[in-house]
C-alpha positions in Angstrom: 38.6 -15.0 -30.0 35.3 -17.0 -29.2 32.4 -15.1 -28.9 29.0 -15.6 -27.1 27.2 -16.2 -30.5 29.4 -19.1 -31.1 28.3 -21.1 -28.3 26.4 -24.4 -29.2 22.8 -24.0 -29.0 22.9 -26.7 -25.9 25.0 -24.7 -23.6 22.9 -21.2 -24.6 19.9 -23.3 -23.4 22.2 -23.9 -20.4 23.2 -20.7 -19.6 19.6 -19.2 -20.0 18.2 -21.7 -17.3 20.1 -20.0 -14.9 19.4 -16.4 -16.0 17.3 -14.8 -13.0 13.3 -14.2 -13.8 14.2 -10.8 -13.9 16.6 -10.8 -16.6 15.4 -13.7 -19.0 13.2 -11.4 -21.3 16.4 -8.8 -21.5 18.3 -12.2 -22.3 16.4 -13.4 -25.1 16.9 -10.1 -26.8 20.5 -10.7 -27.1 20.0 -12.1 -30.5 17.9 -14.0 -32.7 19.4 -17.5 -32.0 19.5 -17.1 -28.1 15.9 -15.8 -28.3 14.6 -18.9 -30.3 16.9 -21.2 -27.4 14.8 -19.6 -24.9 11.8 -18.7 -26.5 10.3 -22.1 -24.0 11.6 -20.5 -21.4 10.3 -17.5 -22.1 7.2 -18.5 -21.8 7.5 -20.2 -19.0 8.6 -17.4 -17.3 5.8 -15.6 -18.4 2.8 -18.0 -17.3 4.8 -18.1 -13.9 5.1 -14.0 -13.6 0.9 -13.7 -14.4 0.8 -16.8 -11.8 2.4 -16.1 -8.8 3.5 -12.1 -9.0 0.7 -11.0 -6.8 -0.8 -13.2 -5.1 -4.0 -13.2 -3.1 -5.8 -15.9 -0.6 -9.8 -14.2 -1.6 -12.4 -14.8 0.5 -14.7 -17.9 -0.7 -16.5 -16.1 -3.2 -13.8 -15.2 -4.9 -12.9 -18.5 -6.5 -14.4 -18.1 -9.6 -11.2 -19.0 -11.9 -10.9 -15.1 -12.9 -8.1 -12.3 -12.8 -10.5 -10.0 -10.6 -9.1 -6.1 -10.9 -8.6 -3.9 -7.8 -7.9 -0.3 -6.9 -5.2 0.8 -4.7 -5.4 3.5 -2.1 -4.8 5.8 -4.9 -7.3 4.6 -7.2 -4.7 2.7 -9.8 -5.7 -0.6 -11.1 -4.1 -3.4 -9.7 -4.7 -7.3 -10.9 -5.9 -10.0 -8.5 -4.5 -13.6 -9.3 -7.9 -14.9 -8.5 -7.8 -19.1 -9.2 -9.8 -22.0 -8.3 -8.3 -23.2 -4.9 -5.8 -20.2 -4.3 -4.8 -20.8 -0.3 -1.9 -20.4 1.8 -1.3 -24.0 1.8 -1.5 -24.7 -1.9 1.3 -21.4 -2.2 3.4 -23.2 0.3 2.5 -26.3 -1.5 3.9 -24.8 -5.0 7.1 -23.5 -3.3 7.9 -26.7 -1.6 7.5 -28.3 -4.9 9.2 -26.5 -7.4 11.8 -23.8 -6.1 12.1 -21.8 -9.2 8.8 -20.4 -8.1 10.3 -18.3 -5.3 11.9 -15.3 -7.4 8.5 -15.1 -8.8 6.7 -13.9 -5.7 6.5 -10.5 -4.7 3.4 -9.4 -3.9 1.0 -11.2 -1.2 -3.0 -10.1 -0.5 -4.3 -11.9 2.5 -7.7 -11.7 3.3 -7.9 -14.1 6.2 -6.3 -16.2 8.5 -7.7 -19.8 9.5 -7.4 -20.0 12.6 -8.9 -24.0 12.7 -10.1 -27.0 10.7 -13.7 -26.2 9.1 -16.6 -27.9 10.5 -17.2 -31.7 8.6 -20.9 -31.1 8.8 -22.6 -30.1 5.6 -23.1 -26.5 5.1 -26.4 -25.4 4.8 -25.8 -23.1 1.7 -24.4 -26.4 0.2 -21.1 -23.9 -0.3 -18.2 -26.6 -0.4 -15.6 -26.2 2.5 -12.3 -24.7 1.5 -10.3 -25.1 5.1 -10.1 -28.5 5.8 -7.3 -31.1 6.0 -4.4 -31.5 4.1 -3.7 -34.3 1.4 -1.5 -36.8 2.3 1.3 -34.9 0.1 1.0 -31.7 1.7 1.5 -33.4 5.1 5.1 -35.0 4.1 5.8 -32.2 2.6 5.5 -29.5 5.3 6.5 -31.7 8.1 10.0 -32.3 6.3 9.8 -28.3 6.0 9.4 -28.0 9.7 11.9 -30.4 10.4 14.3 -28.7 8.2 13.7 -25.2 9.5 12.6 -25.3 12.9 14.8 -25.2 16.2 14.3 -29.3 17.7 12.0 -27.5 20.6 9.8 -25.7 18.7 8.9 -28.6 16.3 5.9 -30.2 18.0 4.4 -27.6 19.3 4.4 -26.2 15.3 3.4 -29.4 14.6 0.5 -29.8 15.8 -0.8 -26.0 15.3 -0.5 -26.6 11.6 -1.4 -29.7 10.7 -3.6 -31.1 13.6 -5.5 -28.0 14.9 -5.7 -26.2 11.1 -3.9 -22.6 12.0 -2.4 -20.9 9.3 -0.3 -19.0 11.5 2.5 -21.3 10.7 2.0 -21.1 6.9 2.7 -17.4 6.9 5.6 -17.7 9.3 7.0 -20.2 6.4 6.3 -18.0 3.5 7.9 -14.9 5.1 11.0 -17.3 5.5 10.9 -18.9 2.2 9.9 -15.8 0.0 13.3 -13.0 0.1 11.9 -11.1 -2.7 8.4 -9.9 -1.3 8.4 -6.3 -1.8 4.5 -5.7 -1.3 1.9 -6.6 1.4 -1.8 -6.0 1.9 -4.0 -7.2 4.6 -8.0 -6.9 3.8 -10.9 -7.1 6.0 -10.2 -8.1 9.6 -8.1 -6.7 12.6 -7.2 -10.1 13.7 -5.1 -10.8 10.5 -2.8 -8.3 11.6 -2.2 -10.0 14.8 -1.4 -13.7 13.2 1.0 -11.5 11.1 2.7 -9.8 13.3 3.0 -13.0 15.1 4.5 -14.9 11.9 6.9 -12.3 11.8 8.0 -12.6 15.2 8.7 -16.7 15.6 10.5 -16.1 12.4 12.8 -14.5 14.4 12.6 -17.1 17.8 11.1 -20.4 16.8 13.9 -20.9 12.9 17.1 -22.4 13.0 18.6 -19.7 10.6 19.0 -16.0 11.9 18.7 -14.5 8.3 16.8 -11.6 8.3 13.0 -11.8 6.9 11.4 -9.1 4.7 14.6 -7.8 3.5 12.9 -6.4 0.3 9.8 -5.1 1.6 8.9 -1.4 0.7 5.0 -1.0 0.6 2.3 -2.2 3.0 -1.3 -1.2 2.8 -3.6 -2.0 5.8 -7.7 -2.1 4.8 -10.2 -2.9 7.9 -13.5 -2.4 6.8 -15.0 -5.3 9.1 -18.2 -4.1 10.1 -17.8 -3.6 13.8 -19.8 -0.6 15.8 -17.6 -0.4 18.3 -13.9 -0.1 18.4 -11.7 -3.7 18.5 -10.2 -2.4 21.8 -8.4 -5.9 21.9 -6.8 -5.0 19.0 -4.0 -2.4 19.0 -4.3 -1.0 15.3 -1.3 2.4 16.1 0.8 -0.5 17.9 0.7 -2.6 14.9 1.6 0.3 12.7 4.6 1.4 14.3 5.8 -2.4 14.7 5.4 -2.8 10.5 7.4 0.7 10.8 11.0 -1.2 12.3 11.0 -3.2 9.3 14.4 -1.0 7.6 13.5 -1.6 4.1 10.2 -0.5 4.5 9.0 2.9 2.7 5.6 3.4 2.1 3.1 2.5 4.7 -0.6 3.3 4.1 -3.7 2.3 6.5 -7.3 2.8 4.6 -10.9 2.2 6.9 -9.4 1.5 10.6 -10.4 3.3 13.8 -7.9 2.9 16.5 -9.1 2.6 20.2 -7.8 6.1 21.5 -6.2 4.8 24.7 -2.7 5.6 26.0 -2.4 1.3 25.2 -2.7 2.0 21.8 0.4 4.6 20.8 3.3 3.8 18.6 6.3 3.3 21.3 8.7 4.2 18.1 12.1 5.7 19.1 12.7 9.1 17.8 13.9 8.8 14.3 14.2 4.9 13.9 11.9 4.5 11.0 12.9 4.6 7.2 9.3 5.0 6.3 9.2 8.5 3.7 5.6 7.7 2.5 2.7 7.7 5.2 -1.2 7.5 4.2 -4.3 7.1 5.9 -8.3 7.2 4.7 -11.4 6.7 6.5 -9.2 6.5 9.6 -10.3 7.8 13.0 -7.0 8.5 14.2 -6.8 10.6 16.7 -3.7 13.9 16.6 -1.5 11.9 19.3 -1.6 9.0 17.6 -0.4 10.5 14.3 1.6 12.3 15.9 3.4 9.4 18.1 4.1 7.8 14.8 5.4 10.9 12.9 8.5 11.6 15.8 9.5 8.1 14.5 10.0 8.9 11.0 13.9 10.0 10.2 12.5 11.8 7.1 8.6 11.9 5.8 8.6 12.8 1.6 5.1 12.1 1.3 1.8 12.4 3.4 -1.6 11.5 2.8 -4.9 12.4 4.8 -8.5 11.6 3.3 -11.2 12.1 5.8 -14.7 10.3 4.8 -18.7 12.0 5.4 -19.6 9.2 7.0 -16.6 8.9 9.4 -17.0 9.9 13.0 -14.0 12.1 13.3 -12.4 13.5 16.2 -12.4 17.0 17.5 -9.6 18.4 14.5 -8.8 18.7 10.8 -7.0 19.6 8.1 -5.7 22.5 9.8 -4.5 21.0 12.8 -3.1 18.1 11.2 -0.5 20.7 9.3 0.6 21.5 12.5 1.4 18.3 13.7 3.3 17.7 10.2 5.6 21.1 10.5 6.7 20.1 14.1 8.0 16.8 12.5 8.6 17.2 8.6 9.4 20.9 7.6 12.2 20.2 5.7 11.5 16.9 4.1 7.6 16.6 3.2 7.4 17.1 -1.1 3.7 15.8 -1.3 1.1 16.6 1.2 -2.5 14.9 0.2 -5.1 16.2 2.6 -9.0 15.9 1.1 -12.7 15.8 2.6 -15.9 16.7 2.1 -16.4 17.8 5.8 -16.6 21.8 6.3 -13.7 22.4 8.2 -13.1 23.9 11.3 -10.6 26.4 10.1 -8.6 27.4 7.7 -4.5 25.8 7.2 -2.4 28.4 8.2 1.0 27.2 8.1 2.1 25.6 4.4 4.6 28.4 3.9 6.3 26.4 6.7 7.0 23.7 3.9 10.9 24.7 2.9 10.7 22.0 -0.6 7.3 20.8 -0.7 6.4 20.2 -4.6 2.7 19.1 -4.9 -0.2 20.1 -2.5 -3.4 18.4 -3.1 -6.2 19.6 -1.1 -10.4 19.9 -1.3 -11.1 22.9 -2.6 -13.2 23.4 0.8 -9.5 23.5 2.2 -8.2 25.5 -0.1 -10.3 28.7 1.3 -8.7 31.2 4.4 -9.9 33.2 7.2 -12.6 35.7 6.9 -9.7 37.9 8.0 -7.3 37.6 5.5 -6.7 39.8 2.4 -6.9 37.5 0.3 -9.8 34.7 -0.3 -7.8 31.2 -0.5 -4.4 29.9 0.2 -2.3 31.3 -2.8 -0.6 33.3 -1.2 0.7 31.4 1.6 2.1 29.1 -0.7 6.0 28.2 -0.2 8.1 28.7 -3.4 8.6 25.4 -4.4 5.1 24.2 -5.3 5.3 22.5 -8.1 1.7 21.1 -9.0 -1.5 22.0 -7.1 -4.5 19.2 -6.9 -8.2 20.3 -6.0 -10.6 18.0 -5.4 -14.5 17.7 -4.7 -15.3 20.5 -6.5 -19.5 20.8 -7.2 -21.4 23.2 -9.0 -22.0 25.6 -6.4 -18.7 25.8 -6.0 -17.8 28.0 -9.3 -17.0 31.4 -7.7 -14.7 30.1 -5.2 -12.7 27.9 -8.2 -12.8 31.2 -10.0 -11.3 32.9 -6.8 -8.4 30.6 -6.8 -7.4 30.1 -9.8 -7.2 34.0 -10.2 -5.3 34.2 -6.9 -2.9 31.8 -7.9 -2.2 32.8 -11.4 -1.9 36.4 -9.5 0.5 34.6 -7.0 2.5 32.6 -10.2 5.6 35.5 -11.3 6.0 37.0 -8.0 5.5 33.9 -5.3 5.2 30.9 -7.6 7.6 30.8 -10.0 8.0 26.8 -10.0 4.2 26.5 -10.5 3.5 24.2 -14.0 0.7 22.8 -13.3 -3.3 23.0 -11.2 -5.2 20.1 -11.6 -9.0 20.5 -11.1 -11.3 17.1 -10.1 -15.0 17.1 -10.1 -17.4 14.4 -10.7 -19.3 17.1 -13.0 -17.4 18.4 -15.5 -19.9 19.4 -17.6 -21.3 21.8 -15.0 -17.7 23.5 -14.9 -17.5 23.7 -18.6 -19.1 27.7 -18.3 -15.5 28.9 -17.1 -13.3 26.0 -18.2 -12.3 28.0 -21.5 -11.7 30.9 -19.9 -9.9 30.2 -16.6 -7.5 27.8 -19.1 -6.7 30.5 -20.8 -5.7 33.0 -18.3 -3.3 30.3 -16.8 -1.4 30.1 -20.2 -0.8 33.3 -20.5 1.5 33.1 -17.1 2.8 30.0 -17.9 1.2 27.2 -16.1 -1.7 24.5 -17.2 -4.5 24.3 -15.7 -6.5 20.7 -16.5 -10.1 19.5 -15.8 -10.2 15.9 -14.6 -13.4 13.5 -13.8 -13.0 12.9 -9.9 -12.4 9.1 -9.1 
């Protein structure tokens, strides 16, 4: 009986060209003749993965020929393909080109949107323009892509957007199309972006030939708006735009980080009950007001995860902590498992409610939040903790802060046999450590003895 190891070496070169990107490393392995047959290959693949994985149009002076490292909303390092002439077009370009690129390309960063030609006059800072018009090549080649993809009636006016005016509106609505395995998209710096995206999406939908479904694939989309603006965009509807990006079905995790929506009754999410598959919902820095979060929470069929970080500097509302809870248990009782709420901000008043949490497995709060009413018995939350916790996360702890760290950990190793018998693990963050190392030793300690760890971490 023939086996696979008795192919000729010319039809295992064969078969490994059309081995997905996915599976050509697992390939090689098979043995140590297919792996020297696909060793080139292999490293193909690999030049193309570093390439194109993640890929990001930077602002201008970005293009500096480097991998440039980023943070997430949650502080883990991500990798920017940063390279010399990195653009919309020139992606669009590369996919046009050479179609074994598209499997390839999962994540995409944008940073802007042009929205026209750049000016031909000189620029003063003697900065070379970067948005002007396209080679002669790139003109054949995304008019026979138009031509190819557009309904007849939609063609001139597309036409002319893209490659007479300069909008790179087109472009994205192209990419969306062309690229089924995106799973990832962030959008950095301006309000407006999220507009021409939005739109993109949509003529997808009205202006293509083929009804195929965009975005299939997509599960995580961070939102950052840190343009400098001191007053709200009030043309720009940041709560609408959410809750449109949550109807996509395959989408999961949805965080917003430095955006303050114009509280208006314009601006709310308009999603159905239950219509959203989203199970992971974040925001920082935002200045979103309690109807608009909770317009978007009734949308949600079933929220795992939620995340709330308020900043110092932020104008915020007339709430906190304590009232965001309350919005959560109307709409996620029974299915939130992580809820992230932090700030350095005194707050208002204490949470009252996480007992209402039937499964929740990891609470991570400031330790500022972690306090209760004069009232009360007892000094912080332990107590009032549901039985499933899991893992406990305080953060922005200071110096002055030592008696009330001591208070809770006591309280909660108190509360461990009898109300937390889950418990394994309390995670402490400051950015002094070595001012907490006076009770470090012995709080440790007391938390072995019932059976749960207790770490110190450097706050990021």
């Amino acid at each position: 009986m023939a086996r696979f190891s008795d192919l000729p070496n010319e039809l295992v070169r064969e078969v490994a060209g059309h081995v997905m990107p996915d599976d050509i490393e697992s390939f090689s392995l098979t043995s140590r003749g297919v792996y020297a047959e696909a060793l080139p290959l292999l490293k193909e693949h690999r030049e193309l993965k570093i390439r194109y994985s993640a890929f990001g149009n930077l602002e201008k002076t970005g293009f500096d020929g480097r991998r440039l490292g980023k943070s997430d909303f949650r502080g883990h390092q991500v990798m920017l393909n940063g390279y010399p002439g990195d653009s919309l077009s020139n992606l669009l370009t590369d996919v046009l080109t050479d179609h074994r690129l598209v499997p390839y390309i999962k994540e995409l960063r944008l940073d802007y949107c042009c929205l026209a030609w750049e000016s031909e006059d000189p620029d003063p800072s003697n900065e070379r323009h970067e948005h002007v018009p396209y080679t002669e090549e790139q003109v054949a080649l995304f008019k026979q892509a138009l031509s190819e993809y557009l309904l007849p009636e939609k063609l001139e006016a597309w036409t002319t957007e893209l490659l007479i005016i300069g909008h790179e509106g087109p472009i994205i609505s192209l990419l969306l199309f062309l690229l089924p395995n995106i799973n990832s998209i962030k959008l950095e710096r301006c309000s407006n972006l999220s507009d021409h995206v939005r739109e993109a999406i949509e003529c997808v939908k009205t202006d293509f030939k083929s009804s195929m479904p965009i975005l299939t694939r997509l599960e995580r989309v961070k939102l950052e708006y840190n343009d400098p603006l001191p007053f709200p965009d009030v043309d720009f509807c940041a709560v609408e735009f959410l809750a449109f990006l949550a109807t996509i079905p395959s989408l999961k995790s949805l965080y917003a980080d430095q955006f303050a929506p114009w509280d208006s009754p314009y601006d709310s999410s308009c999603l159905s009950p239950h219509s959203s598959n989203i199970t992971d919902l974040g925001f920082k820095s935002c200045n979103l007001s309690l109807r608009q979060l909770e317009d978007l929470l009734q949308g949600l069929k079933a929220l795992h995860s939620f995340h709330f970080i308020f900043d110092e500097h932020l104008e915020m509302g007339p709430w906190d902590a304590a009232e965001i809870c309350k919005v959560l248990s109307k709409h996620a009782q029974r299915s939130l498992e992580v809820l992230d709420v932090r700030s350095e901000l005194e707050p208002t008043g204490p949470i009252e409610n996480l007992q209402d949490f039937e499964i929740l497995k990891e609470l991570v709060l400031s330790l500022s939040l972690f306090r209760v009413g004069e009232d009360s018995p007892s000094q912080t939350l332990a107590a009032q903790l549901p039985e499933s916790i899991q893992k406990i996360s305080l953060h922005d702890i200071e110096v002055k802060d030592i008696s009330l760290l001591e208070d809770s950990i006591r309280e909660v190793v108190h509360c461990k046999s009898d109300r937390l018998p889950r418990l394994d693990k309390v995670l402490c963050a400051s950015w002094d450590l070595e001012g907490l190392s006076q009770v470090t030793d012995k709080l440790q300690k007391s938390c072995e003895d019932v059976g749960f760890e207790l770490c110190f971490v450097k706050e990021e």
